[in-house]
C-alpha positions as CSV (number, residue, x, y, z in Angstrom):
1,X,0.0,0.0,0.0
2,X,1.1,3.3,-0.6
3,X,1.5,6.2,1.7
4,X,-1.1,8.0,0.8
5,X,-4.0,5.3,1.0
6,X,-1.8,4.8,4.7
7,X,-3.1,8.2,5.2
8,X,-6.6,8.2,4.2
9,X,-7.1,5.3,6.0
10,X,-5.6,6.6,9.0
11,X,-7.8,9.8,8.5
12,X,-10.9,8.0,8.2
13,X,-10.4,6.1,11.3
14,X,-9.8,9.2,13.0
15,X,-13.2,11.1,12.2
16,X,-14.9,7.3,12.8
17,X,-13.7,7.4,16.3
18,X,-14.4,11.1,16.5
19,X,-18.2,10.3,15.2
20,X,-18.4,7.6,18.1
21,X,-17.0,9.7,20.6
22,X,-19.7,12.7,20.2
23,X,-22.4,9.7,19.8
24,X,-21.3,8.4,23.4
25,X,-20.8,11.7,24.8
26,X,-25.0,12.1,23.8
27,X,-26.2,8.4,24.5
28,X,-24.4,9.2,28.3
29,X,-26.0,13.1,28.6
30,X,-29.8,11.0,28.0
31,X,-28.7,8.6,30.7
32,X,-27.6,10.9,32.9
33,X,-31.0,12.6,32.9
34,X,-32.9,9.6,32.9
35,X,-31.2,8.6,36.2
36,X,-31.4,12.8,37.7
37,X,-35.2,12.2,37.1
38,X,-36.1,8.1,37.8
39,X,-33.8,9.5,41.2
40,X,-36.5,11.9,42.5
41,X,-39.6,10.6,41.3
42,X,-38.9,7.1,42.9
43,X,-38.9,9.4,46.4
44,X,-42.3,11.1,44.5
45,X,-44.2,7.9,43.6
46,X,-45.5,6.5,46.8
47,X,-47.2,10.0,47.0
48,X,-48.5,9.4,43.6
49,X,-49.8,6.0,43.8
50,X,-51.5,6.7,47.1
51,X,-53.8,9.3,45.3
52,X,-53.7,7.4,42.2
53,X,-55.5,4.8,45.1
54,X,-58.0,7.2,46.4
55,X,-56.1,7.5,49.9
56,X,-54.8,10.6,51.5
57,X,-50.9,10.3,52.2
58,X,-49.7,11.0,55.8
59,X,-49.2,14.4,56.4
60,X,-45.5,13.5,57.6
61,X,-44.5,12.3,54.2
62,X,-45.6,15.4,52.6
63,X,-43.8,17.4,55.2
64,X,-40.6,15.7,54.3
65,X,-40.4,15.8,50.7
66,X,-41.4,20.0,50.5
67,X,-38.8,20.8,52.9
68,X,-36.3,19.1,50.9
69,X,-35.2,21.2,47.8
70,X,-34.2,18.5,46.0
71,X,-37.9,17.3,45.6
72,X,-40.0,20.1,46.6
73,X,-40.4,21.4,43.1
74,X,-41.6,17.5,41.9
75,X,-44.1,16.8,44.7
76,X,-45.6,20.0,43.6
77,X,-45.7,19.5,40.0
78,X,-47.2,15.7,41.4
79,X,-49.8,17.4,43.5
80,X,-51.0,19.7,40.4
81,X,-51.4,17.5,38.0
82,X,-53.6,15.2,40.3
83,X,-55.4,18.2,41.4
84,X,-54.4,18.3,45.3
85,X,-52.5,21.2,45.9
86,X,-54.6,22.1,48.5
87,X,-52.0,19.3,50.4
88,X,-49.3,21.1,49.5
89,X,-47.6,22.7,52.6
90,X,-48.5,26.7,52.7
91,X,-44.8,27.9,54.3
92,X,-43.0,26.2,50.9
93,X,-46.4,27.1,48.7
94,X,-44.4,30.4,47.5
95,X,-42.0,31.5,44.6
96,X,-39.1,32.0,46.6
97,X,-39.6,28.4,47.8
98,X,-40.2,26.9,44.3
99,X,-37.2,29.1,42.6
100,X,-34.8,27.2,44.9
101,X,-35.9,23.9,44.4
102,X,-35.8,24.5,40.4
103,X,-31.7,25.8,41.1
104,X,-30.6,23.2,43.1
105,X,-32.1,20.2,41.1
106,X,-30.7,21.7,37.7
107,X,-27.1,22.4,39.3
108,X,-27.5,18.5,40.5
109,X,-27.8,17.3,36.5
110,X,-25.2,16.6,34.0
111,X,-22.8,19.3,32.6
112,X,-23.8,21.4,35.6
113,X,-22.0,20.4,39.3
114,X,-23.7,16.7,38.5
115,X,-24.4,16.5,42.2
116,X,-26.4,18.6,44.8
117,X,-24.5,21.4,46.2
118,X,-23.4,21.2,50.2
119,X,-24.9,24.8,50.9
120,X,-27.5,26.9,49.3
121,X,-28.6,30.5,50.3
122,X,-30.9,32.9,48.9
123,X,-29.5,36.6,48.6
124,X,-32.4,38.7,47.2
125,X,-34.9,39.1,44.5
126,X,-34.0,41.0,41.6
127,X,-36.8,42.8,38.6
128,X,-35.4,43.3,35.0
129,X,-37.0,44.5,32.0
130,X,-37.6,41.7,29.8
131,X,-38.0,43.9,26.4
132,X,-41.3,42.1,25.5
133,X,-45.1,42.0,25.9
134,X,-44.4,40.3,29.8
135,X,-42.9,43.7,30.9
136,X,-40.8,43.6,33.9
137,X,-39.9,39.9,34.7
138,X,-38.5,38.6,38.5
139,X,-35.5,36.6,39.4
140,X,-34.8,35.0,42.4
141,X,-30.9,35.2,43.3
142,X,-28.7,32.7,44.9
143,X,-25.4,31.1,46.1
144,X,-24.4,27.7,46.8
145,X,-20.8,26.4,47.3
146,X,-19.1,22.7,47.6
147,X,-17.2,21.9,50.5
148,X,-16.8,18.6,49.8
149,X,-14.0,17.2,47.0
150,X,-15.7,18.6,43.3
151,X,-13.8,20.3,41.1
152,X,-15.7,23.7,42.1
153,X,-14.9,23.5,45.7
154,X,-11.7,26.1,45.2
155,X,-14.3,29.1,43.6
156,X,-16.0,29.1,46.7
157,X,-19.6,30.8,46.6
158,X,-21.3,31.1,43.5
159,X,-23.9,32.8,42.1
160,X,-26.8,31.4,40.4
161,X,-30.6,32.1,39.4
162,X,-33.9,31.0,39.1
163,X,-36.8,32.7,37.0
164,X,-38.1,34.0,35.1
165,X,-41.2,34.9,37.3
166,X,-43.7,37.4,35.7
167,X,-45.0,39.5,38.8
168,X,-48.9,38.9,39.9
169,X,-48.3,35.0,38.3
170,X,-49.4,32.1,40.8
171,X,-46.2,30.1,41.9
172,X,-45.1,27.6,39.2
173,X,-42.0,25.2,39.6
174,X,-39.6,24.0,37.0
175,X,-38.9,27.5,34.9
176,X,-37.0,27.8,31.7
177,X,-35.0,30.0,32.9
178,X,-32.5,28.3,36.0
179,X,-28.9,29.7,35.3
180,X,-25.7,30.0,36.8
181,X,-22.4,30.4,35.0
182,X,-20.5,28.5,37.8
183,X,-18.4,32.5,38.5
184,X,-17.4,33.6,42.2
185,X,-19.9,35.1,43.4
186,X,-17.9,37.9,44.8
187,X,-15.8,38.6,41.4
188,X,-19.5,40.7,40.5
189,X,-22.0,42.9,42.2
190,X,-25.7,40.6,42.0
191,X,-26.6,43.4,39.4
192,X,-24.1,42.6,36.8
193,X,-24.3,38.8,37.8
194,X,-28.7,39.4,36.8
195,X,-27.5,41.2,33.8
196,X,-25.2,38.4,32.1
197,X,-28.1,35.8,33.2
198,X,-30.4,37.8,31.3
199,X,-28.6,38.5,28.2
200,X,-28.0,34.7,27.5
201,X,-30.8,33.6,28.6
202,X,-32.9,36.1,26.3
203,X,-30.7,34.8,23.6
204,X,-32.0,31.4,24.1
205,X,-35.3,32.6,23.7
206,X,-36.6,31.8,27.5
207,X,-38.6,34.6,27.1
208,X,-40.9,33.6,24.4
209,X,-44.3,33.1,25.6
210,X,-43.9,34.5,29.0
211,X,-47.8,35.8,29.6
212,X,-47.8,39.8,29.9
213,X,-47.0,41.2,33.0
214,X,-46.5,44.9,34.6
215,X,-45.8,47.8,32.0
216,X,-42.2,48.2,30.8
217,X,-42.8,51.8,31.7
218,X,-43.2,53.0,27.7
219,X,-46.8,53.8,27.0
220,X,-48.0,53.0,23.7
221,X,-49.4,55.3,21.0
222,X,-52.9,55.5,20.9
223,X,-53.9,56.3,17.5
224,X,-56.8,59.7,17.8
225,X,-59.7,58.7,15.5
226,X,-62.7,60.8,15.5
227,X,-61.0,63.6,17.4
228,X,-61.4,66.6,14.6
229,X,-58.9,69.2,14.8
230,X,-56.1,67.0,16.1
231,X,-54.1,66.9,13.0
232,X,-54.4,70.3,10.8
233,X,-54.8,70.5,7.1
234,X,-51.4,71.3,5.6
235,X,-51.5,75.0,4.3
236,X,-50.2,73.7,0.5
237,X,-53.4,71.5,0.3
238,X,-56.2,74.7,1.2
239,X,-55.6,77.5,-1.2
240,X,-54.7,74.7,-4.2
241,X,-58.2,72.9,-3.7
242,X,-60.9,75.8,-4.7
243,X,-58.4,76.8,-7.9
244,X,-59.2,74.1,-11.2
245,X,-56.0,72.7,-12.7
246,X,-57.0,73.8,-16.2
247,X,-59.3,76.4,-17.7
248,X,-61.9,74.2,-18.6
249,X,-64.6,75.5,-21.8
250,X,-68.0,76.6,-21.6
251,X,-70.4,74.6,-22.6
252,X,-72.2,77.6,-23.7
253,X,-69.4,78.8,-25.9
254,X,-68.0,75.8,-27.7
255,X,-65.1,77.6,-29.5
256,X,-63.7,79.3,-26.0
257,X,-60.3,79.4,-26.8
258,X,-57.8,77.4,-24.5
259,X,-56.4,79.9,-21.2
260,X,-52.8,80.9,-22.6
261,X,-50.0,78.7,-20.4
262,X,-52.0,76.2,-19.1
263,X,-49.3,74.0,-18.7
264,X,-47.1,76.1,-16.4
265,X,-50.3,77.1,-14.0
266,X,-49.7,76.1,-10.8
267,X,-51.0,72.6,-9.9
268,X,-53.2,72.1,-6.8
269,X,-51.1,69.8,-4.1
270,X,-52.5,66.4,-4.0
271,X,-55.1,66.4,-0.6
272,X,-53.6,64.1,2.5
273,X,-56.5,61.8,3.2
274,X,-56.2,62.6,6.9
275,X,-58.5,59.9,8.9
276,X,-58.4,62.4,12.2
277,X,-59.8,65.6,10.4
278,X,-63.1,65.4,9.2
279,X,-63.0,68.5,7.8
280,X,-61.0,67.5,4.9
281,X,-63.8,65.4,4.1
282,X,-65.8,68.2,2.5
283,X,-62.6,69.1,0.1
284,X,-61.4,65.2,-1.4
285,X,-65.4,64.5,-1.7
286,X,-65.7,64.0,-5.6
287,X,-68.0,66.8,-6.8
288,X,-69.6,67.4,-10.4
289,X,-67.8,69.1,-12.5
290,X,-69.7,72.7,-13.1
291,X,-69.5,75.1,-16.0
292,X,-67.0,77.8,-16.0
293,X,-68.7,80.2,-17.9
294,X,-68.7,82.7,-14.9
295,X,-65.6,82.0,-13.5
296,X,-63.9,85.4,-12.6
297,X,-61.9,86.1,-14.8
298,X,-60.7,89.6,-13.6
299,X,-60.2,88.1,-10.2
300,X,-57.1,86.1,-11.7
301,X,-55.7,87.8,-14.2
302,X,-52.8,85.5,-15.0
303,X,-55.4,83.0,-16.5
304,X,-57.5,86.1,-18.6
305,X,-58.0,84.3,-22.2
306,X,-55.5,86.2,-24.5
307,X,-55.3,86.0,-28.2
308,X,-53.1,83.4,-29.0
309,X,-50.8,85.4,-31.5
310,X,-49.5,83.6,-34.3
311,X,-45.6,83.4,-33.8
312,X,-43.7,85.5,-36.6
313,X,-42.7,83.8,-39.3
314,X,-38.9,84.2,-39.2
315,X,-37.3,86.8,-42.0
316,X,-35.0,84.7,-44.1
317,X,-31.9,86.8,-43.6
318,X,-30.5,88.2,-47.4
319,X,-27.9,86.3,-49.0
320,X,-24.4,87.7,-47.9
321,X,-23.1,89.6,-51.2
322,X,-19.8,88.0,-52.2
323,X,-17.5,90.8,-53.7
324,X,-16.8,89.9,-57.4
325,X,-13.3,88.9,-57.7
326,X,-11.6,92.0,-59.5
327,X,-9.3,90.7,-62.3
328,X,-5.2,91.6,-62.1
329,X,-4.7,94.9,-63.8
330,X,-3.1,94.0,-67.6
331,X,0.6,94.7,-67.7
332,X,1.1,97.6,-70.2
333,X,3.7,96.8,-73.0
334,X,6.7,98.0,-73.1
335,X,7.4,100.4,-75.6
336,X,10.0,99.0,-78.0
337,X,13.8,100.0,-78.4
338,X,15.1,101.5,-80.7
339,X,18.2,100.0,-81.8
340,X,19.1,102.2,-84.6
């Protein structure tokens, strides 16, 4: 074999084992999140199956599982799709609540810390204009550390949020928008660490669909209909309506000669249809043409009929007398010699 099919053959078995590689990387990313989720429903399920049964579950059990943040967030997504919130414990039945639970069960999944974090504290809740229909949107601000051996124990406290909440919205668990870019949380103020989180997760489009919320703050146009006077009839448009474009003939005096410069009278401006003004309505309204018999002619004196004088007829110009060329004098002879 040559070295170049040693090549290509080496090549190819590179990008196959490169192509197997990113197929692994995916098939373990779906495993790991089957086994983040089959990890807190099984602590969910007796709950479930008990209502599924008709049968109230103990008090105790319910207790347990909302004070825990890893599974508060799931018994309460359990206990609204089965309709029994009303079980759901009122001090954890709150956003604040439900934004921490969402935080710590995403950091716990794969790509993220992959484990729960050791300590989790809730620093404040932050508003941001969203830039859409929902208006100003809520956040919910945390930080959580490591303390035991993880690769992120060094970094200390980070920061990291849950939302987006729209403000005057029930509670809801499991949000689009859990973030937390693994950073100190002392290397930013909490406004700068809101405004990263919001930038990227705008850019992944978290914000589509959110329901509208409280006003941005920028009121919106409201077009004036019916409100007559509110927008004013340019001053081009008035004078140029009442004047006709063209001296139009009598119909009692067929042979009226046609007004003298017709075509450099000045033309009426075209009218705006303004919807707000009804008074423009009496000027665009298509009305029957008249006679113009007794049109004033005096009045505009520019358009009197005049007597369209024939142009002269050009003089042709005399022919340009040519001097006659004068013939060269005839030499005189010379008187002969005597030579006697």
């Amino acid at each position: 074999m040559t070295l170049r099919q040693w090549l290509l053959i080496a090549l190819g078995a590179l990008i196959g084992g490169a192509g197997l590689f990113v197929i692994f990387k995916i098939w373990a990313h779906k495993q790991a999140l089957k086994k983040q989720v089959e990890k807190v429903q099984s602590k969910i399920r007796p709950v479930r199956e008990e209502l599924k049964a008709g049968k109230a579950p103990a008090k105790d059990a319910i207790e347990a599982l909302a004070s825990n943040p890893q599974t508060r967030s799931a018994l309460f997504e359990c206990l609204r799709e089965m309709k029994k919130l009303e079980l759901f414990p009122e001090k954890y039945n709150n956003q604040k609540a439900l934004a921490e639970s969402d935080l710590v069960y995403w950091l716990s999944g794969p790509g993220q810390l992959g484990v729960y974090p050791d300590n989790i504290e809730f620093v404040k809740e932050m508003e941001i204009d969203s830039e859409t229909p929902a208006g100003k949107i809520i956040y919910y601000l945390f930080r959580f550390r490591m303390k035991s051996q993880h690769w992120s124990t060094a970094t200390g406290w980070m920061a990291g949020f849950s939302g987006p909440y729209v403000a005057g919205q029930p509670p809801k668990a499991n949000v689009p928008g859990v973030y937390s870019s693994m950073l100190g949380y002392d290397k930013q103020s909490p406004d700068k660490h809101l405004l990263s989180a919001h930038h990227i997760l705008k850019q992944k489009g978290v914000y589509q669909g959110l329901p509208a919320g409280k006003s941005n703050g920028k009121a919106a146009a409201k077009p004036s209909d019916n409100k007559p006077g509110i927008a004013p009839l340019p001053a081009a448009v008035q004078p140029s309506i009442a004047k006709p474009v063209t001296a139009m003939p009598s119909p009692a005096s067929p042979a009226a000669v046609p007004v003298v410069g017709t075509s450099a009278a000045p033309k009426p401006a075209a009218a705006s249809p303004v919807a707000t003004a009804p008074v423009v309505a009496p000027v665009v309204a298509p009305v029957a043409p008249k006679p113009v018999a007794a049109y004033p002619v005096a009045a505009a004196p520019v358009v009197s009929p005049i007597a369209v004088q024939p142009a002269a007829t050009p003089v042709a110009a005399p022919p340009a007398v040519v001097p006659a060329a004068v013939p060269p004098p005839a030499a005189t002879p010379a008187a002969p010699v005597n030579k006697s």
